[in-house]
C-alpha positions in Angstrom: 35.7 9.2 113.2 37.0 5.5 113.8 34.9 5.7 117.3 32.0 7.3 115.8 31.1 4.7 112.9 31.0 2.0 115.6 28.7 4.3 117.9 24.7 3.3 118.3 24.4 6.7 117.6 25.8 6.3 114.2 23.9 2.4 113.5 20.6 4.2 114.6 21.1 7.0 111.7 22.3 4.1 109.3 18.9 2.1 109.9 16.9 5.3 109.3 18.6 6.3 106.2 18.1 2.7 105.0 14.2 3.2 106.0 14.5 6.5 103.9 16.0 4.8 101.3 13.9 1.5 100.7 10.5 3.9 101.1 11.7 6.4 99.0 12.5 3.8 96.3 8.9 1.7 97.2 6.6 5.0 96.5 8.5 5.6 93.6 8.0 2.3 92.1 4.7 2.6 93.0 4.2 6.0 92.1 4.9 4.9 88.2 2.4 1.9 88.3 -0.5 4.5 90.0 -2.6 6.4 87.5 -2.6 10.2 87.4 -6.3 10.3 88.5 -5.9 7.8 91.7 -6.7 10.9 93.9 -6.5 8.8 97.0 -3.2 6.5 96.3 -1.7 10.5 95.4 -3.8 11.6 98.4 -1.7 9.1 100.6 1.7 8.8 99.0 1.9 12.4 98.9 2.3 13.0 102.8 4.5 10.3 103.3 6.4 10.9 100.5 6.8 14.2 102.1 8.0 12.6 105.6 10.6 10.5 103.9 11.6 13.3 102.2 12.6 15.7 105.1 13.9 12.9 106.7 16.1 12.1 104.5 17.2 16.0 103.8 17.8 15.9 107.7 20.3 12.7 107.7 22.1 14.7 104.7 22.1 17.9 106.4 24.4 16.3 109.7 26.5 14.4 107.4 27.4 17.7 105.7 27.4 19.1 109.0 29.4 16.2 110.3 32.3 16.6 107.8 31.7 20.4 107.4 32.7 20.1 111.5 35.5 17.6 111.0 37.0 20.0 108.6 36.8 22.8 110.9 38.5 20.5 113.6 41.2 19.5 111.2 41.7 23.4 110.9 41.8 23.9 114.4 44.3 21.5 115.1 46.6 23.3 112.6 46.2 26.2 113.3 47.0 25.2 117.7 49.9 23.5 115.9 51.4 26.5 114.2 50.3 28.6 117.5 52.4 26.3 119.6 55.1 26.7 117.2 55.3 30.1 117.4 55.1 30.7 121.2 58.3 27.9 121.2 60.7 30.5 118.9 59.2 32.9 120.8 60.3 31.4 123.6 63.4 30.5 122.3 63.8 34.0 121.3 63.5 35.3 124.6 66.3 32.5 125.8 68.6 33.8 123.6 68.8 36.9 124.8 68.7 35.9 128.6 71.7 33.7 127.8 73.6 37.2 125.7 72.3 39.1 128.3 74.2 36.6 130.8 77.6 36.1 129.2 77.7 39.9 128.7 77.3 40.2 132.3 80.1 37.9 132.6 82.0 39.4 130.2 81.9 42.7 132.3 82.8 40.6 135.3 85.9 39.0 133.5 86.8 42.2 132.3 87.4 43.8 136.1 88.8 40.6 137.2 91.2 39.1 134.5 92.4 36.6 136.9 89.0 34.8 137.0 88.5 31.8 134.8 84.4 30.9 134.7 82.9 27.8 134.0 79.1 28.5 133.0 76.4 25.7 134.6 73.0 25.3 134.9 70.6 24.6 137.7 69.1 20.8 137.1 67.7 20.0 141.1 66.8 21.6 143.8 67.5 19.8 147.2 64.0 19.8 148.9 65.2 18.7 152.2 68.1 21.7 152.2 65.8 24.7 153.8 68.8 27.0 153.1 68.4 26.5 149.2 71.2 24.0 148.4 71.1 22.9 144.8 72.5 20.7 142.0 74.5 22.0 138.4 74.9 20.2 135.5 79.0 20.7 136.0 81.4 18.5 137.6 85.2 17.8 137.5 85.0 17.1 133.8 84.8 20.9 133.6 87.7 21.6 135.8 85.2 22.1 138.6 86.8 21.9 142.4 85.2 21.6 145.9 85.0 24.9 147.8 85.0 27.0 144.3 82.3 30.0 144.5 79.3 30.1 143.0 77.8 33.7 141.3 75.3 34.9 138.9 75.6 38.5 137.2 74.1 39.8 140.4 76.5 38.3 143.1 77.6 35.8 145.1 75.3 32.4 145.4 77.6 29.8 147.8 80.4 27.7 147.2 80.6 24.2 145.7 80.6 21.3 148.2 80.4 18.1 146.3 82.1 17.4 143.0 80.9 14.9 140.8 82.1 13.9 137.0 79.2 15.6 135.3 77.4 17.3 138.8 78.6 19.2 141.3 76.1 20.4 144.7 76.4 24.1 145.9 76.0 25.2 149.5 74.0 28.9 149.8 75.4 31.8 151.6 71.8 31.3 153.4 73.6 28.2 155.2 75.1 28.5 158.6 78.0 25.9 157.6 79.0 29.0 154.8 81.1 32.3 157.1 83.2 34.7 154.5 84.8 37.8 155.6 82.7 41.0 154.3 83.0 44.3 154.1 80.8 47.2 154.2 81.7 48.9 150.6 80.9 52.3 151.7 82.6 52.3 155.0 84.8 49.4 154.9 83.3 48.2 158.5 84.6 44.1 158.1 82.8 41.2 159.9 81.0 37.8 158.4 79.1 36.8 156.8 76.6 33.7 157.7 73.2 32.1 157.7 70.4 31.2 160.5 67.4 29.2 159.7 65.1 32.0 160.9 66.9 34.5 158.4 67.2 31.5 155.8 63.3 31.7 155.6 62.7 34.9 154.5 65.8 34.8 152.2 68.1 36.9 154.5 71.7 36.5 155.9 73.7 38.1 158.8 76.3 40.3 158.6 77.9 39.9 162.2 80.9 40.4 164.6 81.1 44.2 163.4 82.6 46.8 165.6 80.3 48.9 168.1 81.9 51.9 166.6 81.0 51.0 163.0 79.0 52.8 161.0 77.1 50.3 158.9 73.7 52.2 157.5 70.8 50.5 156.1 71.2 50.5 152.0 75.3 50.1 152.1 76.3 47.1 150.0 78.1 44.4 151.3 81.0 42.6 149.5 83.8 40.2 149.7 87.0 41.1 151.7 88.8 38.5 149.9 89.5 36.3 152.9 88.7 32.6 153.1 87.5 30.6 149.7 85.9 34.3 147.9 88.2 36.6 146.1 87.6 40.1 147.3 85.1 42.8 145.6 82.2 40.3 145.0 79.2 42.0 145.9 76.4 39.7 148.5 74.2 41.8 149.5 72.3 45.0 151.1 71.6 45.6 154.5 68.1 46.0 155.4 68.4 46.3 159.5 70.5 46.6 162.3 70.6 44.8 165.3 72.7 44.6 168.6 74.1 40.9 169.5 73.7 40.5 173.3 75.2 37.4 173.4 78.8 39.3 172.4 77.8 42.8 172.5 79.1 43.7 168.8 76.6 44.5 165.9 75.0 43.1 163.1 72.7 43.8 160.1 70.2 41.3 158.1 71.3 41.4 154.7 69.2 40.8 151.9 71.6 39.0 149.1 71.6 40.5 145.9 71.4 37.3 144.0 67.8 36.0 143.7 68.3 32.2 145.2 64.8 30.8 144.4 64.7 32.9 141.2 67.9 31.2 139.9 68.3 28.7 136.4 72.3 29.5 135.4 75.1 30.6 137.6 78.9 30.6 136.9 81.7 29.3 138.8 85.0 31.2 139.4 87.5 28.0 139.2 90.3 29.4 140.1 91.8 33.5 140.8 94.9 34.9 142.1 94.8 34.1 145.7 92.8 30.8 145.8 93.3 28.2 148.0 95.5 30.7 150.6 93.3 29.6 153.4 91.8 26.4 154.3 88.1 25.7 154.9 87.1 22.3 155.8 90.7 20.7 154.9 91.2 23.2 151.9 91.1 22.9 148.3 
């Protein structure tokens, strides 16, 4: 409104209503003085009287449409307000129950594992120069975080920790060559490791390699932990999706497609410590 009263749109209507105004006023004035039989002052004044009239009738007409439409846009804005508001709890709502949903999952977890101890974190930065996915979490040593302690959602294993900060900690992907953890194959208990390319890394897949020639690893079986190296054992990683015959060493391997979502994830726990950890060494040990 501020803007508009010092518009030319606005000083041009203000100098017409004043026109209105002073002519309306003059003919009245002059309108008295006349007498009732002055057929051509009535003749004349009538018309123009007329103009003025509509003119005027028009200038009140926007104003009232002018507020009438400020009005509606104060009613808009309230209502967008109280929209926004809603979508927010209902947003908030739906938070809620991703986060039970989570710590339920945990909860399961815990409850076939009483050994583990969790600390909960959430994503806060992706490392855009890491093509296998590395990534920041909002926990750090504060939280009784360690390097080399793994990294799972609900759905399985993520990576390992690899830089411990006070408050932050970074976290390696199983997608990462640097990352190998024994694996078996849960339904036939065929072992090998498990490690990253950057070819597989780019459509989201690891390798599951060094497995016998006599094994009988099928595409669908689920791969897990065999509880050697930094991973306590049972964690599930991933299915297979093919297999594949490794020239270079003649022994097997399958692509596996990891059951935790890596570009999909926003909160992940971290086993901090289990029966077991720290028995073998990676990269100077824990």
């Amino acid at each position: 409104m501020r803007f508009f009263l010092r518009s030319r749109q606005f000083k041009i209507i203000l100098a017409i209503f004043c026109v209105v105004v002073i002519a309306t006023l003059s003919f009245v004035i002059v309108g008295n003085h006349m007498s009732p039989q002055t057929d051509l002052a009535s003749t004349i004044s009538t018309p123009i009287k007329s103009f003025f009239a509509g003119i005027s009738n028009t200038v009140s007409d926007f104003f009232d449409s002018f507020n009438s439409g400020n009005e509606l846009n104060l009613e808009n804005a309230a209502l967008r307000a109280e929209i926004d508001s809603l979508r927010q709890k209902i947003a908030d709502y739906d938070e809620a129950i991703k986060q039970n949903e989570f710590y339920k999952d945990y909860l399961d977890i815990k409850d076939e594992n009483p050994d583990f101890s969790f600390t909960d974190a959430t994503l806060i930065a992706r490392d855009s120069d890491d093509p296998y996915g590395g990534f920041t979490i909002n926990k750090g040593s504060t939280s009784n975080i360690s390097k080399y302690d793994p990294v799972i959602t609900n759905s399985g294993i993520v990576g390992y920790v690899t830089e411990v900060g006070l408050t932050s900690s970074k976290v390696t992907t199983i997608l990462n060559p640097e990352l190998t953890l024994g694996a078996l194959d849960n339904r036939t208990s065929d072992s090998g490791v498990v490690t990253g390319s950057l070819p597989l890394a780019q459509k989201g897949y690891c390798r599951f390699a060094n497995l016998s020639r006599s094994c009988t690893v099928a595409v669908g079986d689920y791969v897990v932990t065999s509880g050697e190296g930094i991973f306590p054992e049972g964690l599930l990683i991933g299915s297979v999706d093919n297999i594949g015959i490794d020239d270079s060493n003649n022994s097997i391997y399958a692509e596996i497609k990891p059951f935790a979502q890596l570009d999909e994830i926003r909160s992940v726990m971290v086993i901090t410590s289990f029966d077991g950890q720290g028995g073998i060494n990676v990269e100077g040990g824990k």
